[in-house]
C-alpha positions as CSV (number, residue, x, y, z in Angstrom):
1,X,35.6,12.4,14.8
2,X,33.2,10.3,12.6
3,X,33.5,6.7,13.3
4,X,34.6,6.0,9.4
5,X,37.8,8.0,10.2
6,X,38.8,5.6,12.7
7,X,38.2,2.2,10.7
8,X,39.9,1.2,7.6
9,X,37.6,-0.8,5.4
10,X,38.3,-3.6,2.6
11,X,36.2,-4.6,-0.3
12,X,36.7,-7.4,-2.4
13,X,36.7,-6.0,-5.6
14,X,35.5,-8.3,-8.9
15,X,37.9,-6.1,-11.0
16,X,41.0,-6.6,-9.8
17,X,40.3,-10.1,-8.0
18,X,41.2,-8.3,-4.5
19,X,40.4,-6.8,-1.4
20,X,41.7,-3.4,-2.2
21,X,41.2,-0.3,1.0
22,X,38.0,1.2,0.6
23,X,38.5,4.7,-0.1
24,X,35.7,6.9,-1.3
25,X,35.8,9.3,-3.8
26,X,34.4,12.5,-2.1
27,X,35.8,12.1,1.7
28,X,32.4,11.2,3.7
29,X,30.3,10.3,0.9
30,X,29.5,7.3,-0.9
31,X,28.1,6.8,-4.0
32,X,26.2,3.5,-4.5
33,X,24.9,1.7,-7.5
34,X,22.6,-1.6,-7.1
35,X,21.2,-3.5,-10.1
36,X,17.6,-3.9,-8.9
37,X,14.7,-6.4,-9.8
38,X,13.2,-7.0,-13.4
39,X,9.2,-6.8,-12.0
40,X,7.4,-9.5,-14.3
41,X,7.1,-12.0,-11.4
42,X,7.5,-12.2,-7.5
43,X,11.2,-12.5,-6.0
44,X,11.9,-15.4,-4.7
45,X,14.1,-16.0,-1.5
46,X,17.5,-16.4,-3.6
47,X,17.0,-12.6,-5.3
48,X,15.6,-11.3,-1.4
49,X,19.7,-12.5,-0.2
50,X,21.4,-10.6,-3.0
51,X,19.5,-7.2,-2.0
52,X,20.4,-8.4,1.6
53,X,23.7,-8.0,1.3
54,X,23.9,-4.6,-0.1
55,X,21.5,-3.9,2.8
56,X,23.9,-4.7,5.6
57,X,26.5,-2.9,3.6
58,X,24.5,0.5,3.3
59,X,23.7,0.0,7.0
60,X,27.3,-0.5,8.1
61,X,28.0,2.7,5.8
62,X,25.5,5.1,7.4
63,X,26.6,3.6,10.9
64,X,29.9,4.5,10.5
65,X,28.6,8.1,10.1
66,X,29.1,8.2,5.8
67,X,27.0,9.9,3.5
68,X,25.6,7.6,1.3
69,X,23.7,8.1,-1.9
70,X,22.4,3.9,-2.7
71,X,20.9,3.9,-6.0
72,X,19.0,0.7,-6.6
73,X,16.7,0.6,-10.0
74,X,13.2,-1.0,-11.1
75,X,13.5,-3.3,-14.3
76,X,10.5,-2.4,-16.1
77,X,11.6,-2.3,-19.6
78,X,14.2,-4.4,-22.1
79,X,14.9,-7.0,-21.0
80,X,14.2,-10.2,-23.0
81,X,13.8,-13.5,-22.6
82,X,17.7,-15.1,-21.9
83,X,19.0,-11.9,-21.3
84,X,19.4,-12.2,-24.7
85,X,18.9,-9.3,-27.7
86,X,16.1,-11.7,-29.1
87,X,13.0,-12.7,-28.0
88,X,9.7,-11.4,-26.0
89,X,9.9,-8.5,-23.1
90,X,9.8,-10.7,-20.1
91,X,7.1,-7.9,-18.5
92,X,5.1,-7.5,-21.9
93,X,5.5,-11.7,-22.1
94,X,3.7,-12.1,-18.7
95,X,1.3,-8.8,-19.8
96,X,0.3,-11.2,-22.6
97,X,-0.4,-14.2,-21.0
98,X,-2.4,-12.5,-18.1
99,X,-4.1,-10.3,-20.5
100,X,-2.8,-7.1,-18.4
101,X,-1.7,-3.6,-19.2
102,X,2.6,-3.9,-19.0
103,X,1.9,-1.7,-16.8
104,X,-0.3,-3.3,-14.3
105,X,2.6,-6.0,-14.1
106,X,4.9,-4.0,-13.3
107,X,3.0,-2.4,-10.4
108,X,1.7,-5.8,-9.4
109,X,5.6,-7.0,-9.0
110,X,7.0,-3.7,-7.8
111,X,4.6,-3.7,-4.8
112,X,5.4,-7.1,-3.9
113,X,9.3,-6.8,-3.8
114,X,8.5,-3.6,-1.4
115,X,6.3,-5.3,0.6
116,X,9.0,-8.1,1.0
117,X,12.0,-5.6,1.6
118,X,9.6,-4.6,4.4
119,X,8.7,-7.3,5.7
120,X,12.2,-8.4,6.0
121,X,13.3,-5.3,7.8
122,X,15.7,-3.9,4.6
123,X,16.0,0.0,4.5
124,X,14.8,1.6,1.1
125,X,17.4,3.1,-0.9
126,X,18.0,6.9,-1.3
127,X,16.6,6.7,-4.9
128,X,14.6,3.5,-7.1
129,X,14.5,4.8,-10.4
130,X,12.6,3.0,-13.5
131,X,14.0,2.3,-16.9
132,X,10.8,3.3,-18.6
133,X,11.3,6.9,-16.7
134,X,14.6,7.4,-18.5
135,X,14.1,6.8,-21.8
136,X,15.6,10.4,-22.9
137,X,18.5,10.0,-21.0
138,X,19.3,6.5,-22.5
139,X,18.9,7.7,-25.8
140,X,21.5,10.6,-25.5
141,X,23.9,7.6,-24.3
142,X,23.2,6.2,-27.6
143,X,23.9,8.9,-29.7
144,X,27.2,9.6,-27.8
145,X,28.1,6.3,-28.2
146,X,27.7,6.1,-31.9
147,X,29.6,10.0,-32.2
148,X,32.1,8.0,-30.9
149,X,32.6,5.4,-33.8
150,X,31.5,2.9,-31.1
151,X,27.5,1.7,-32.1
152,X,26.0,1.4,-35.4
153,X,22.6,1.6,-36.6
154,X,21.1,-1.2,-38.9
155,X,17.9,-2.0,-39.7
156,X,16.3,0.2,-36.9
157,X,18.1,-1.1,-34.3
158,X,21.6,0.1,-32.3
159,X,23.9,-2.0,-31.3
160,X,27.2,-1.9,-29.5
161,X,30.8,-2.5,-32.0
162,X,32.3,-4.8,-29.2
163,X,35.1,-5.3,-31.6
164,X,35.9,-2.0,-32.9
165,X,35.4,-1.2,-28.8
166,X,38.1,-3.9,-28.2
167,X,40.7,-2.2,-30.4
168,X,41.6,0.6,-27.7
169,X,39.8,-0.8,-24.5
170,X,39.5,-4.5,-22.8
171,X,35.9,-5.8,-23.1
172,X,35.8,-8.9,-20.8
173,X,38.6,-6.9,-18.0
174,X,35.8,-7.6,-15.0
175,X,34.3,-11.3,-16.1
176,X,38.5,-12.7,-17.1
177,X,37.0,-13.1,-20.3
178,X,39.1,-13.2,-23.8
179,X,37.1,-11.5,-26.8
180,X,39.0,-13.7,-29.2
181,X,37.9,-16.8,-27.5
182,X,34.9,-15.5,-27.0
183,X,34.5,-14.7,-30.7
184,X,36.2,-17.8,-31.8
185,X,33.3,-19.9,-30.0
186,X,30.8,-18.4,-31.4
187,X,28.4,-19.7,-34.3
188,X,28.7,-17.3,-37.8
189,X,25.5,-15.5,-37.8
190,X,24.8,-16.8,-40.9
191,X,22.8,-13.4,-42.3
192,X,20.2,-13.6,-39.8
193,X,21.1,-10.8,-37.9
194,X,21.7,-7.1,-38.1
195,X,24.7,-7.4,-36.1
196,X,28.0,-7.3,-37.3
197,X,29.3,-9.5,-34.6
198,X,28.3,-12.2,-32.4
199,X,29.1,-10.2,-29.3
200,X,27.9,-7.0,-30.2
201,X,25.2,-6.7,-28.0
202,X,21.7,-4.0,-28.4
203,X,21.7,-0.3,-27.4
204,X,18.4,0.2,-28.9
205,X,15.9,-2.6,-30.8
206,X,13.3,-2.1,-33.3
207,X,10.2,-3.0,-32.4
208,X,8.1,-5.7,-34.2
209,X,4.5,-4.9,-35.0
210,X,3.4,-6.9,-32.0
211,X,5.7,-5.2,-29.5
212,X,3.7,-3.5,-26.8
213,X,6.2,-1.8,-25.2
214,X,8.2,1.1,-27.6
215,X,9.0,4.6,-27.7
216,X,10.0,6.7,-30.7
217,X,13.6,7.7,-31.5
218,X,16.1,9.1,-34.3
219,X,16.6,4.9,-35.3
220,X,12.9,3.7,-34.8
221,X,10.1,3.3,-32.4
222,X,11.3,0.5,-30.4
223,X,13.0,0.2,-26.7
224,X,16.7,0.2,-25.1
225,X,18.7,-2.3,-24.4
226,X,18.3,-3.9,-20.9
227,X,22.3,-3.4,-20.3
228,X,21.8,0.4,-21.1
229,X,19.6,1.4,-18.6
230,X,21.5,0.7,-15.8
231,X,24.7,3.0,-17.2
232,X,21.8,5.6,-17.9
233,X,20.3,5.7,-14.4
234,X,23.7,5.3,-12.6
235,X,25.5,8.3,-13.7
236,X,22.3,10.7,-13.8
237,X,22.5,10.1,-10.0
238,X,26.6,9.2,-9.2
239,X,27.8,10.7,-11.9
240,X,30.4,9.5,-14.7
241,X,32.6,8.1,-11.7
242,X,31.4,6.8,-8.5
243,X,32.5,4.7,-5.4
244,X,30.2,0.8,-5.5
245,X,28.2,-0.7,-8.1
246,X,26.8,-4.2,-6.8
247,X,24.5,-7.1,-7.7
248,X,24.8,-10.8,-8.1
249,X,27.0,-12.7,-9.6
250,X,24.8,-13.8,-12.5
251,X,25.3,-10.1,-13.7
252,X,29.2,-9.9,-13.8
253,X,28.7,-10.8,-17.3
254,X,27.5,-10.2,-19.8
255,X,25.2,-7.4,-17.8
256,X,28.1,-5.4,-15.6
257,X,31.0,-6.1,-18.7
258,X,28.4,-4.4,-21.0
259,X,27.8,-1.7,-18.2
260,X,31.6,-0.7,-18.4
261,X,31.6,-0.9,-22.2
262,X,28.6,1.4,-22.4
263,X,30.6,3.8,-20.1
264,X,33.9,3.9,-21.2
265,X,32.2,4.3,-25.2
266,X,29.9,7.5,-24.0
267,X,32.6,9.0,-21.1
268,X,35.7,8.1,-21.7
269,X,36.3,6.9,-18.4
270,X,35.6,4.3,-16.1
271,X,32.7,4.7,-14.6
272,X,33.5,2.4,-11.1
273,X,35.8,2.1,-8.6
274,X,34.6,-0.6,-6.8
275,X,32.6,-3.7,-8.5
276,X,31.0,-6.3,-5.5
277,X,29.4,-9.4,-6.3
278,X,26.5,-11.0,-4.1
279,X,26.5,-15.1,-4.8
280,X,23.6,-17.4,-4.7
281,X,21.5,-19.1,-2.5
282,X,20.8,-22.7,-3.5
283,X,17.6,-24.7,-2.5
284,X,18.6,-28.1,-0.8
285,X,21.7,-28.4,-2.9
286,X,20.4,-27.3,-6.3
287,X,20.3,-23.7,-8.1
288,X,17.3,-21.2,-7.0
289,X,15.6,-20.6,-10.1
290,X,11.3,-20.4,-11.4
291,X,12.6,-21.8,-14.2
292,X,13.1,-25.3,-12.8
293,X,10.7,-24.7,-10.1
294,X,13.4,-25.4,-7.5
295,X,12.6,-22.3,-5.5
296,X,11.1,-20.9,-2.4
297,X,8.8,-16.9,-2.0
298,X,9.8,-15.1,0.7
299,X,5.8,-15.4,2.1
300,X,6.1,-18.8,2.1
301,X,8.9,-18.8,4.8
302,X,6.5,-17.1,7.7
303,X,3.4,-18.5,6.2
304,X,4.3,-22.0,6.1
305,X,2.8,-22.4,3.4
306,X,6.0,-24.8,1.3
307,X,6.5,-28.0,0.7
308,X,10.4,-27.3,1.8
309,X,10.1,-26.3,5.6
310,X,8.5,-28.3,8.7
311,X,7.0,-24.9,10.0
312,X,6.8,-21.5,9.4
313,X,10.1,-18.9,10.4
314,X,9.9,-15.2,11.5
315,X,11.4,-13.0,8.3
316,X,14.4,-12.0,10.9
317,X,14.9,-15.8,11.5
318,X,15.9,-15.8,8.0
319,X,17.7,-13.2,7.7
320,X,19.9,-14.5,10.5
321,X,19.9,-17.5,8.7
322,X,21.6,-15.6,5.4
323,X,23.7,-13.5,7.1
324,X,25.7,-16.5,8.5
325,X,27.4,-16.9,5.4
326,X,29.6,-15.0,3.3
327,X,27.8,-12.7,0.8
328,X,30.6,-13.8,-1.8
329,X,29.9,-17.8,-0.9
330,X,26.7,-19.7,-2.1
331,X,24.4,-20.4,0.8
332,X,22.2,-23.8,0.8
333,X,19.0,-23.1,2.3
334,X,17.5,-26.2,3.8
335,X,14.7,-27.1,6.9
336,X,17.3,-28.2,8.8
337,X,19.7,-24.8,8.2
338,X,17.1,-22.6,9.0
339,X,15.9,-25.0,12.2
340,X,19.3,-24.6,13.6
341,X,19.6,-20.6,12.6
342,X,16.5,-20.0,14.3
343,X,18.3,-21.7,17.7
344,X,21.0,-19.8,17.5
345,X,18.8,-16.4,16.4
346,X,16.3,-17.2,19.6
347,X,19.5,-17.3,21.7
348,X,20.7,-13.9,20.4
349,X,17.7,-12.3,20.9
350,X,16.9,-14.0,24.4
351,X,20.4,-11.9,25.4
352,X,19.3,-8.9,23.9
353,X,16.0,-8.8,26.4
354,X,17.9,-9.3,28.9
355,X,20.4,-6.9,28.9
356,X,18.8,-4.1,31.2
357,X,18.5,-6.2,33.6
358,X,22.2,-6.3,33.9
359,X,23.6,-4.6,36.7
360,X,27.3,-2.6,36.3
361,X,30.0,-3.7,39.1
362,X,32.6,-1.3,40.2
363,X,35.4,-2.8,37.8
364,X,35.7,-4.7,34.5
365,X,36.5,-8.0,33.6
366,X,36.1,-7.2,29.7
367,X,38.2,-5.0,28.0
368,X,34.9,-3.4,26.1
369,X,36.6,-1.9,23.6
370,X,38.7,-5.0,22.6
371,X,36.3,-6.7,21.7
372,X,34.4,-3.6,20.0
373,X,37.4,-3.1,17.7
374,X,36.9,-7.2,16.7
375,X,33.5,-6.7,15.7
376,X,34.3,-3.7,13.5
377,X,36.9,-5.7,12.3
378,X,35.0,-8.2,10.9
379,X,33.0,-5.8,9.0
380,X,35.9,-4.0,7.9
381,X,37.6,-7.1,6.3
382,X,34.8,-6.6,3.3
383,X,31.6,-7.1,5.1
384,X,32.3,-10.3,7.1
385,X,29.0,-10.9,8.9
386,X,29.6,-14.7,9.9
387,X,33.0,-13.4,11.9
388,X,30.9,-10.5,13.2
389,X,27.8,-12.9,14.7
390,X,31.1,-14.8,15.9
391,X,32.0,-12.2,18.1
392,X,28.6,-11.0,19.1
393,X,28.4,-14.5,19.9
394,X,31.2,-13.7,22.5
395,X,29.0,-11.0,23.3
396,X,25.7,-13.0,24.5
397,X,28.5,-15.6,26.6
398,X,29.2,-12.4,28.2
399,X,26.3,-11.5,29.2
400,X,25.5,-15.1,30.7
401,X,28.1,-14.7,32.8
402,X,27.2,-11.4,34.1
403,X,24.2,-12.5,34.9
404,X,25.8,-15.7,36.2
405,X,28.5,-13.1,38.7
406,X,31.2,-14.6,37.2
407,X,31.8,-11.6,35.1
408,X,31.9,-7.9,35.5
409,X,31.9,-4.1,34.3
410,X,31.7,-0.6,35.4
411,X,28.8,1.1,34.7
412,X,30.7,2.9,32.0
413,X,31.7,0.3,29.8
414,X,27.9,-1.5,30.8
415,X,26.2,1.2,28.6
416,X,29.4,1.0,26.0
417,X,29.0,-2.6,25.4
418,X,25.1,-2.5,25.5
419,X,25.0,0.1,22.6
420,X,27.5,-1.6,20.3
421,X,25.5,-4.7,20.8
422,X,22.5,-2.9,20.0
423,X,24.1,-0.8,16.9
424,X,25.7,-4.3,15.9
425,X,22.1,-6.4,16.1
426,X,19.3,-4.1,15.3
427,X,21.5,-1.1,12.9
428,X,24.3,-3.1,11.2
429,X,22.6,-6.6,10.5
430,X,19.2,-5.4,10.8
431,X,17.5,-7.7,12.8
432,X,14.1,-7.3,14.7
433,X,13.5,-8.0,18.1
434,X,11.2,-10.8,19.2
435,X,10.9,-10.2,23.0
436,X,7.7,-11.9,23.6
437,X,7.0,-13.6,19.6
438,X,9.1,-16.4,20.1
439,X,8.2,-17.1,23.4
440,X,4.4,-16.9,22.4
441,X,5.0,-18.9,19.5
442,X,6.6,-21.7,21.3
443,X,3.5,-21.4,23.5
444,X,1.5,-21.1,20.6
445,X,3.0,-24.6,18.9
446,X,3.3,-26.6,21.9
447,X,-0.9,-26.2,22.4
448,X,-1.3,-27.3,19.0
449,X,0.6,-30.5,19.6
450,X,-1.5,-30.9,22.2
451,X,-4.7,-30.8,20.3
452,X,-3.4,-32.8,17.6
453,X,-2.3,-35.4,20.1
454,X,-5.6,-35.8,21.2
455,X,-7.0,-35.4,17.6
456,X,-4.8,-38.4,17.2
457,X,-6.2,-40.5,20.3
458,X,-9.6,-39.6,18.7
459,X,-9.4,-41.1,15.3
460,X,-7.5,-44.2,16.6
461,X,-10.9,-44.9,19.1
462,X,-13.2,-44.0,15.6
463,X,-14.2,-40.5,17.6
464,X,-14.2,-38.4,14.3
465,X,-16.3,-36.1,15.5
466,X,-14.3,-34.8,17.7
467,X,-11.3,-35.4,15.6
468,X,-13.6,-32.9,13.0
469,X,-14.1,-30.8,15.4
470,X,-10.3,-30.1,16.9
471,X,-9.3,-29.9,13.1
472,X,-12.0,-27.2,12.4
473,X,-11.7,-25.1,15.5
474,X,-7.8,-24.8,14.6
475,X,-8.6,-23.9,11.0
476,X,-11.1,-21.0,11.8
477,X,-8.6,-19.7,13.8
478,X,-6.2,-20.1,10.9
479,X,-4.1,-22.8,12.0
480,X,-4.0,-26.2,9.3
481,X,-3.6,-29.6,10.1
482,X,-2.1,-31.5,7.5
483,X,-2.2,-35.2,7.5
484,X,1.0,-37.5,5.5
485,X,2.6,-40.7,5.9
486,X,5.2,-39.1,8.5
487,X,2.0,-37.9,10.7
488,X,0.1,-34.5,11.3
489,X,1.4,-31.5,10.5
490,X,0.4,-27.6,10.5
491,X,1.0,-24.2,9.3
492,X,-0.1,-21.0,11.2
């Protein structure tokens, strides 16, 4: 019997304000929607948690024995500046500015995000589709859409009747909000728009002479609407109706409201069963955003390379680090969060090298599959991964004591409780081993204090050559002193 079969799952679900039982459409499939990265820049640490936490969920999925179809796209058309239905293409925008193909921007950025999703041990989706390769298929939305007495065309451009949509559906169900209100605190358009109302939002946009990026269609040459792309791609590969659609929270509206619109206009049907919402990660108390510079790349965390962090931090470090909160509650990333993660991560992973060295007893002192069932708890009660490092946790005190004789099991429930703590580590929350890194790296860092110790003595007795010289040998070998008022520090 698969393993799904024998746990019941919760999700939280953004639409109904729940946790509702997770059950899947097809029995033993899943079908898996994830709004992925617009590729005009690099991702920076707060977008890396949001794919995170679709990450553990796909793992917990496929180690429960599902099926699972996870469908997360590439941004590389539509939308504009805001996430509004004016303005520049944020990919042509940067294209201008570096004097690029579109093109070479989006394969600049889309290399980048893979090589960070690597780098931070995420598995790659079953399918990463493009906007720009679905044009057709987003057009034929359109067209359905205005059959339907639900878009018009004006000027060139297609936008959605949110109104006129209003009338027989509930635009605003997923964000709570009311389309009279809405409407109500709006400005008047004042004739400077082709839309009819303030919320109507673009299908399909004309483009303006200077608009690098534009295909032709039956209303103009021009380019979708960066809410359409995402119905388009979803339901060429789920279908009409499928099982998760996820992203962060920014999205719920007007992105994921517009998503159901667009569905429910073309299919007559909802198109999701089950709407999750990642929160954000906040940089020393303030919102992670480029735009106010109050951010941190993912390089930077194992480069050292920041002006936020005392050293540099292994990628699983950090993922530890993320994965002790809540994907539904904001995180604050700090030096002094991540120091103490990475204490609690090097004790995890110190129990993990150790346990085939433990030797099985003739009886048990653990009930094994007690404690098994709590850890699948935790992850049943909508992806709890603070609860479930709780219990693993309880897991590594176990093995101390083992190793201390104060504990015991048989050789059966030895191998049982070393491969959920495996499957629970390394499958479900995706972390990396560091057997010997840490330990080398602690090596590796207490040498360097040395040196700079003696680099120290050195320029306080005027010795600066030799000060030069221990700061020069270090940097050829790629290790930087930097001198501030709080002392010397360095990056690796």
């Amino acid at each position: 019997m698969p393993l799904y079969k024998q746990q019941t799952i919760k999700i939280y679900n953004s639409l109904s304000g729940e946790k509702e039982v997770f059950t899947p459409i097809h029995d033993g499939n899943i079908g898996m929607y994830v709004c992925g990265p617009t590729v005009y820049s690099n991702v920076h640490l707060g977008n890396v948690r949001t794919f995170m936490s679709f990450d553990v969920i796909f793992r917990y999925f496929l180690h429960l024995g599902y099926k699972v179809r996870y469908v997360r796209n590439i941004t590389d058309a539509g939308h504009l500046e805001n996430d509004a239905d004016s303005g520049e293409d944020r990919i042509a925008k940067k294209a201008r500015i570096e004097q690029l193909e579109p093109m070479e921007i989006v394969q600049r950025y889309t290399v980048d995000f893979h090589e960070v999703l690597k780098t931070y041990n995420f598995l790659p989706p079953s399918i990463e589709p493009t906007a720009t390769g679905h044009i057709i298929e987003q057009i034929e939305i359109i067209k359905s859409i205005i059959d339907n007495g639900y878009a018009y065309e004006a000027n060139g451009s297609v936008y959605f009747d949110v109104v006129k949509f209003n009338e027989t559906h509930n635009y605003g169900k997923l964000s709570g909000r009311n389309i009279e209100d809405m409407l109500h605190n709006s400005r008047d358009l004042d004739g400077q728009s082709d839309k009819r109302n303030p919320q109507d939002f673009a299908l399909w946009k004309r483009a303006e002479p200077q608009h690098i990026m534009r295909w032709p269609s039956p209303w103009s040459d021009g380019f979708p609407g960066w809410h359409l792309e995402c119905t388009a791609m979803s339901t060429k590969y789920l279908g009409n109706h499928f099982d998760i659609h996820g992203g962060g929270m920014d999205l719920k509206f007007p992105h994921h409201e517009c998503e159901i619109a667009q569905n429910e206009a073309s299919t007559g049907q909802a198109p999701v069963n089950y709407w999750m919402h990642a929160n954000m990660l906040t940089l020393n108390g303030k919102k992670m955003a480029k735009s106010t510079g109050n951010y941190i790349l993912p390089s930077e965390i194992y480069t050292g390379n920041n002006a936020v962090l005392s050293k540099a931090f292994s990628p699983s470090t950090a993922r530890f680090f993320m994965l002790q909160a809540h994907y539904r509650s904001i995180l604050d990333f700090s030096d002094d969060a991540i120091v103490a993660a990475e204490k609690g991560f090097n004790r995890l992973m110190d129990a993990m090298n150790s346990v085939d060295d433990l030797k099985p007893s003739g009886s048990s002192t653990l009930n094994v599959a007690e404690w098994k069932q709590l850890c699948y708890d935790a992850m049943n009660d909508d992806f709890n991964c603070p609860i479930l490092i709780a219990q693993l946790f309880e897991g590594v005190r176990f093995i101390n004591l083992i190793k201390d004789g104060k504990e015991s099991l048989s050789a059966e429930d030895l191998a049982d409780f070393i491969q959920a703590m495996r499957a629970f580590v390394f499958d479900v929350l995706g972390l990396e081993s560091t057997s010997a890194t840490n330990l080398d790296h602690e090596k590796l860092e207490g040498a360097v204090k040395v040196l700079i110790e003696m680099r120290n003595k050195a320029r306080a007795d005027k010795d600066f050559a030799s000060s030069d010289y221990i700061r020069d040998q270090l940097a050829a070998v790629g290790i930087e002193l930097k001198d501030g008022k709080e002392g010397t520090t360095f990056t690796f």
